[in-house]
LOTOR-406870 format. One record per residue (C-alpha): z, y, x. Coordinates in steps of 0.001 Angstrom, whole numbers, padded with zeros to 6 digits, always signed. Layout:
BEGIN
ZYX;...
//
This chain:
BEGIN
-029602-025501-006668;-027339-023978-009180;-024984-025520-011529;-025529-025778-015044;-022638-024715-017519;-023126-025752-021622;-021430-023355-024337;-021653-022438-027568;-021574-018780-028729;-021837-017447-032708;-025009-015777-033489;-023774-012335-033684;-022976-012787-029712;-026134-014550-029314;-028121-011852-031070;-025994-009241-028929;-026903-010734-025821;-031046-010977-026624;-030871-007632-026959;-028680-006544-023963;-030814-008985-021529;-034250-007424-022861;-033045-003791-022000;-031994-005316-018634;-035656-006682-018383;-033776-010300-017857;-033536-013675-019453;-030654-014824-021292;-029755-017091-018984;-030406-014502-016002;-027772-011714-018001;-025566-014189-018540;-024955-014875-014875;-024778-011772-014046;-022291-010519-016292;-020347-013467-015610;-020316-012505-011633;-019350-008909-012363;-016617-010046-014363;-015317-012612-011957;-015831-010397-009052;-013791-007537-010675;-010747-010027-011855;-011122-011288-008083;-011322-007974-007077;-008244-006776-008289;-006266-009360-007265;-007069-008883-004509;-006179-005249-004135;-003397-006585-005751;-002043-008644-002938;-002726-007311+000033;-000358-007030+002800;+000452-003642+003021;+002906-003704+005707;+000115-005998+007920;-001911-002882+007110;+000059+000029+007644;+000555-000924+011234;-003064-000942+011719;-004018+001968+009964;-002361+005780+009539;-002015+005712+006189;-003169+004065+002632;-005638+005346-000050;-006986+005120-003081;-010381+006380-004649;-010528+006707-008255;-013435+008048-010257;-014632+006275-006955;-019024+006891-007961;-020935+005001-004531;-017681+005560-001926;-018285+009055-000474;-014784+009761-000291;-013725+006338+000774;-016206+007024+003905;-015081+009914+004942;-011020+008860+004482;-011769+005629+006359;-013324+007512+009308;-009777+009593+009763;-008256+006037+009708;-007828+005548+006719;-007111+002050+004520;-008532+001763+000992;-006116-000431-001114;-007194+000290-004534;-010730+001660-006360;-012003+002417-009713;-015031+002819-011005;-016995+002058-014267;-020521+002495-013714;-021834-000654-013277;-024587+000420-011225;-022089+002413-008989;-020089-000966-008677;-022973-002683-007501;-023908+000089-004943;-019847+000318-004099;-019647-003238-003652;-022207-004307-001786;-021160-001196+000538;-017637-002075+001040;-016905-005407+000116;-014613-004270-002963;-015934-004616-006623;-013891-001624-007772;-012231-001993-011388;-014185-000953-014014;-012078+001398-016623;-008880+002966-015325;-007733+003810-018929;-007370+000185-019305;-004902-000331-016130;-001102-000141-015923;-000201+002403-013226;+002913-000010-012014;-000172-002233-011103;-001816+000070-008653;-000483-000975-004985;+001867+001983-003455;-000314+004780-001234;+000050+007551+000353;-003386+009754-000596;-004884+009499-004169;-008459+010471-004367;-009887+011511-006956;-013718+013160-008537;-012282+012858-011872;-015008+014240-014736;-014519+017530-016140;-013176+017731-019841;-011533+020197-022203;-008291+020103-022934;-006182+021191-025777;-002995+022952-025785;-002652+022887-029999;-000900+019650-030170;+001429+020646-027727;+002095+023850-029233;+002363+021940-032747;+005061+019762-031439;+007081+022930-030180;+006699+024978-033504;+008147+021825-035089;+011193+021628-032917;+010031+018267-031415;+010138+017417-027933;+007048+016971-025931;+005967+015394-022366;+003951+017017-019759;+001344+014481-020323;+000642+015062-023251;-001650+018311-023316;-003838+016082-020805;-003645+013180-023379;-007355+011957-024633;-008712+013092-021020;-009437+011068-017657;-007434+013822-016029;-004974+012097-017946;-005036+008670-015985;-005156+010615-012779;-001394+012319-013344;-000042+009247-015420;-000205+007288-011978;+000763+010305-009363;+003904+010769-011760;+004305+006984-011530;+003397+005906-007757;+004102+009597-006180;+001384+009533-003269;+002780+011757-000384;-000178+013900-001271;-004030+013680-003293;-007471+015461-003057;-009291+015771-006358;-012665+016634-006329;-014881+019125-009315;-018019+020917-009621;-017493+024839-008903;-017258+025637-012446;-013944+023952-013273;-012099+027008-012551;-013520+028615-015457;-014456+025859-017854;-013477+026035-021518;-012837+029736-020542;-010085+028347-018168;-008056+026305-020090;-009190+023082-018115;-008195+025002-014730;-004757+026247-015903;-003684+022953-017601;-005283+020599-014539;-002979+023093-011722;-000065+023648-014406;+000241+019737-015232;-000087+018493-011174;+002524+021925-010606;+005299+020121-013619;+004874+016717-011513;+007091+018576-008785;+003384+018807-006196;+002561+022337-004007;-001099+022899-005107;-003672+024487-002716;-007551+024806-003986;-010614+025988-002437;-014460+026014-003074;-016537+024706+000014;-020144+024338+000748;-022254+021697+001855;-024222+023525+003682;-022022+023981+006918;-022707+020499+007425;-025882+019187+005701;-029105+021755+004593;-028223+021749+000691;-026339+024831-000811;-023855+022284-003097;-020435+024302-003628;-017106+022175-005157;-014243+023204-005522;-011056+020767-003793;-007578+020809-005054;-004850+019506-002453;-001585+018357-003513;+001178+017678-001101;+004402+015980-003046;+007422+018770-002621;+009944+015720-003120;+009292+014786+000492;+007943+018058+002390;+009908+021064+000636;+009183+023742-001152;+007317+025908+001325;+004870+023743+002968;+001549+025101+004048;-001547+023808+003581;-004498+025733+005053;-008263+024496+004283;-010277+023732+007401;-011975+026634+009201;-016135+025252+008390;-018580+025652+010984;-021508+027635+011108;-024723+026154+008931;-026812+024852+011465;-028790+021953+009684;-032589+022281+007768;-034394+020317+005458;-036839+019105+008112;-033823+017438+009526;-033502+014572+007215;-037275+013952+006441;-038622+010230+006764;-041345+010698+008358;-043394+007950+006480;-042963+008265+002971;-044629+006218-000169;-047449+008336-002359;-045505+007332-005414;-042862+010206-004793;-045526+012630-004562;-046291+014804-008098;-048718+013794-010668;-051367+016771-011329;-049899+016309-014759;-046722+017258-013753;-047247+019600-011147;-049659+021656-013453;-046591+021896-015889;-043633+022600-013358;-046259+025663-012381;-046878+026988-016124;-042679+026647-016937;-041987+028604-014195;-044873+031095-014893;-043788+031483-018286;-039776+031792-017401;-040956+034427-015040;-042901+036558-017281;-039594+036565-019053;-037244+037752-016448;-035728+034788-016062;-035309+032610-013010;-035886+029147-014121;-038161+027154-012286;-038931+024496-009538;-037532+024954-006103;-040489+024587-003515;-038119+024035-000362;-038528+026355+002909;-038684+023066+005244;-036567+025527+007700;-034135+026189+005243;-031472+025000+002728;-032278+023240-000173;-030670+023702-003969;-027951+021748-005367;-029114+017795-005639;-028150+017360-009655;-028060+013905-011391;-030690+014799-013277;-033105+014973-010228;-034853+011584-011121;-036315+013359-014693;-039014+015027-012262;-036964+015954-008845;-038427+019800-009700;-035126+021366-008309;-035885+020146-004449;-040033+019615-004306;-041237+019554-000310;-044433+021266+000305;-047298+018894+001318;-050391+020299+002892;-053303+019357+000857;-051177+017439-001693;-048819+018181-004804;-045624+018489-004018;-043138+015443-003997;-039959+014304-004383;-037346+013881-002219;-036636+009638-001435;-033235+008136-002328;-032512+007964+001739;-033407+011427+002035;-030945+011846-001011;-028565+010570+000690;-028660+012317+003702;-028745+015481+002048;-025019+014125+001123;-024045+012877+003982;-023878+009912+003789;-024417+007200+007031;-027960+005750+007966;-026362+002450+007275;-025152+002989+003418;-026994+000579+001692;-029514+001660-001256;-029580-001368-003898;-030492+000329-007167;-033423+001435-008687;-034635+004618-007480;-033481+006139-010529;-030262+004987-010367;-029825+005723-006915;-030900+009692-007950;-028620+009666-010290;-025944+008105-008132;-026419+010501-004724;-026671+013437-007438;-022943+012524-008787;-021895+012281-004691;-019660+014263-002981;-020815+015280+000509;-019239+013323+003113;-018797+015485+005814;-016986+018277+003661;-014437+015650+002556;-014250+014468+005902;-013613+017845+006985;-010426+018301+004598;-009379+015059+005515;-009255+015539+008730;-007181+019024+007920;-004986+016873+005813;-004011+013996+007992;-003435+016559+011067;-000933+018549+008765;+000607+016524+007064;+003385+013182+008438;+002470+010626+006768;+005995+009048+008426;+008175+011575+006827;+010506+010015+004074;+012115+011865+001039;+015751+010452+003188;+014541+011811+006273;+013046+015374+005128;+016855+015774+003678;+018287+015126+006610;+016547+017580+008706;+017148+020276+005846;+020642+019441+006068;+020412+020126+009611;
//
């Protein structure tokens, strides 16, 4: 039996939480709780990350991580399985956290905007599938036609690329991996690009970027582009850093196919008769939009977060049936991820959540490249030395 705890809260809170617990489809009492576990697991959470024995852990493991902009771990599982030791996440999706947590163990912290980067434990790799944002060069250039000095923060200011170089600057990992749809390099007409690479560049890092697809490893054409950083204060100036060689596609979309799967994700004749007449009428107009019926023996489209609205960008052909949707686990393998990764949201969240994903093995891939180039032994002391030599 559970223990009962008596308080008093004004009406405006009590109002605010009626409402909030009805969206959830939850009592009061039922919220309550589980806001109150959240909470407590995150403040637990972070002291724990906090206060863990680093030098216990650095004997045990190559080197030290952490994953910000963390979504369900994909990262983290790939830089664990090159030996890897996660000492710090962030993440503020709550329905990431939950997935994340019951995953790992770690309730990651929920908004990195509100954390002081002396608090984040020291590390050797920052991680990071930071969202995509404008930025704006006018302040900066404002501040310069005035005469006034300026930091090289502050064009990122306002941005969650922000938070990202406000704790390399402060905790100087020996080198990161960010992670950004293909399109970054020529977002707001590539500003975003040239202020991301010019900002990491001012914080004294070599910068090597690349776009890779998934579908060397798993049967979904899903391109990203990955930006490498290696810290020039401890391997010089001319360092290289070459992206790992992929191997041949070789996977289908039979491949990762339950082989029992529930009517409900098959298509309504509702739907299916209007996925047909879009596409008809997008057609007639010379365009290309349109469901993606998937060649079983082929590659599927990009999985989007969206995919849950009415999955019409990867349908598989049924004989004698509509069309359905791919299932969360199949989701999830089109990512990468491990049969034992733990679905424990809603299928819509869990759509939305394998849609956000990075694929696993790709990451793995340049991790592997990474910790094979790179010492993570080397000290700023010791890389002068043998330059002096």
């Amino acid at each position: 039996m559970g223990k009962q705890i008596h308080i008093k809260v004004s009406d405006d809170i009590h109002r605010l939480l009626k409402e909030a617990s009805a969206k959830n489809r939850k009592t009061v009492q039922e919220y309550v709780t589980t806001l109150l576990e959240y909470s407590l697991k995150e403040q637990l959470s972070l002291y724990s990350f906090l206060n863990k024995d680093t030098d216990y852990l650095q004997k045990e493991y190559s080197f030290r991580f952490i994953d910000l902009f963390a979504g369900i771990g994909g990262m983290r599982i790939a830089f664990e399985n090159v030996n890897g030791h996660c000492v710090f996440t962030s993440e503020w999706d709550k329905f990431c956290q939950k997935t994340y947590y019951e995953n790992f163990g770690d309730l990651p912290f929920g908004d990195i905007t509100k954390i002081n980067e002396k608090d984040i434990p020291d590390h050797d790799i920052l991680l990071a599938g930071f969202p995509c944002q404008p930025f704006s060069i006018a302040g900066v250039s404002k501040k310069q036609s005035l005469g006034r000095e300026h930091g090289f923060l502050d064009k990122t200011q306002g941005t969650l690329f922000f938070d990202v170089a406000r704790i390399i600057k402060e905790k100087r990992p020996k080198a990161f991996l960010l992670e950004n749809v293909k399109n970054l390099v020529n977002h707001d007409k590539g500003n975003t690009f040239k202020v991301i690479t010019s900002t990491l560049r001012d914080l004294n890092y070599l910068i090597y970027y690349k776009v890779l697809d998934g579908k060397h490893f798993v049967p979904q054409h899903r391109e990203r582009i990955f930006i490498v950083g290696l810290d020039k204060h401890v391997y010089g100036e001319n360092f290289l850093f070459e992206f790992p060689t992929l191997p041949d596609p070789n996977k289908c979309v039979k491949d990762i196919l339950e082989k029992k799967v529930d009517p409900k994700y098959t298509l309504s004749d509702n739907l299916w008769t209007y996925l047909q007449e879009y596409a008809r009428k997008h057609k007639a107009k010379g365009n290309g939009f349109g469901f993606g019926l998937v060649d079983l023996s082929g590659v599927s489209r990009t999985l989007s977060a969206r995919y849950y609205k009415d999955g019409s960008e990867i349908l598989i052909p049924q004989k004698g049936k509509n069309p359905r949707k791919l299932t969360p686990r199949e989701c999830a393998r089109l990512q990468g991820f491990p049969e034992w990764f733990k679905i424990v949201v809603s299928d819509t969240q869990a759509y939305k959540q394998f849609g956000n994903a990075v694929t696993v093995p790709v990451v793995q891939a340049v991790a592997q490249q990474l910790v094979k180039t790179i010492d993570f032994n080397v000290t700023t002391y010791e890389r002068e030395q043998r330059i002096a030599l």
